[in-house]
C-alpha positions, 0 to 999 in steps of 0.5 A: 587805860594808858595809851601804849595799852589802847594800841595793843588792842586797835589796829594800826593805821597803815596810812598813817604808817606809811606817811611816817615813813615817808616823812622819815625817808625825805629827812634821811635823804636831805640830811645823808645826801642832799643837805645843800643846793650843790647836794640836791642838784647834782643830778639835774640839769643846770640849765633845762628842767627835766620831764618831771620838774617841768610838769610839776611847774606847770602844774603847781603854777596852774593850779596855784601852788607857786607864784608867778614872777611879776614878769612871768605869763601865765600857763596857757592851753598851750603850757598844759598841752606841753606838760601832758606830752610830758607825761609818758616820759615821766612815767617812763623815767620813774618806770625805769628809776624804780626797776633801777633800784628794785635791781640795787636793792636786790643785788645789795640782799634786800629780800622780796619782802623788805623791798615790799614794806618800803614799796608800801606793799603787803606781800613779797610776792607783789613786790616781785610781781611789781618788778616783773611788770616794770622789767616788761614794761621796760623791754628787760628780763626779770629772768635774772630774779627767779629766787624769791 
């Protein structure tokens, strides 16, 4: 039995899938809009990490993911307290990023259910009930998305 025969008759592995997908994604990404450093960092700050890159940091240099200069001290209490004050701001940061683009999305024609299979969704009801509760948590309508 030749391989494409097996897969007809074995589930596909969604997590599988799904890092496919996301390796797919940061390629297109970097190539299309963030081949070179001037690309990548023309979002960010020049001289102060945002939320998110500064908990990163901390958390990749507690936990031994990136190496400390040779003039650097190393995290302290005091470091991961910082970082965890941190915290609610990136996840208000990556709240509003995803309600943003849901938003693009939808007033580009993404249907419901094309913007659940990028979300890793299984429904376009849950995509639109995800938007919903981002929107609230946000303080914004989602009045404006009552077609489905």
């Amino acid at each position: 039995m030749t391989a494409p025969e097996q897969n007809l008759f074995t589930a596909p592995d969604a997590g599988r899938a799904r890092a496919h997908r996301t390796h797919a994604a940061l390629a297109r990404i970097t190539e299309r809009h963030a081949a070179d450093d001037t690309r990548r960092r023309r979002h960010a700050h020049p001289y102060v990490p945002d939320p998110y890159e500064a908990v990163a940091l901390v958390t990749a240099l507690a936990a031994g993911g990136a190496e400390h200069a040779p003039d650097e001290e190393p995290v302290d209490s005091a470091d991961l307290v910082a970082a965890l004050t941190l915290v609610p701001h990136v996840r208000a940061e990556v709240d509003a990023l995803e309600a943003g683009l849901l938003r693009l999305a939808r007033d580009r024609g993404l249907t419901w259910q094309a913007i659940a299979y990028g979300l890793g969704l299984g429904t376009a009801q849950a995509a639109r009930q995800r938007y919903e509760r981002l929107t609230g948590r946000l303080g914004g309508g989602a009045d404006a998305e009552q077609e489905a």
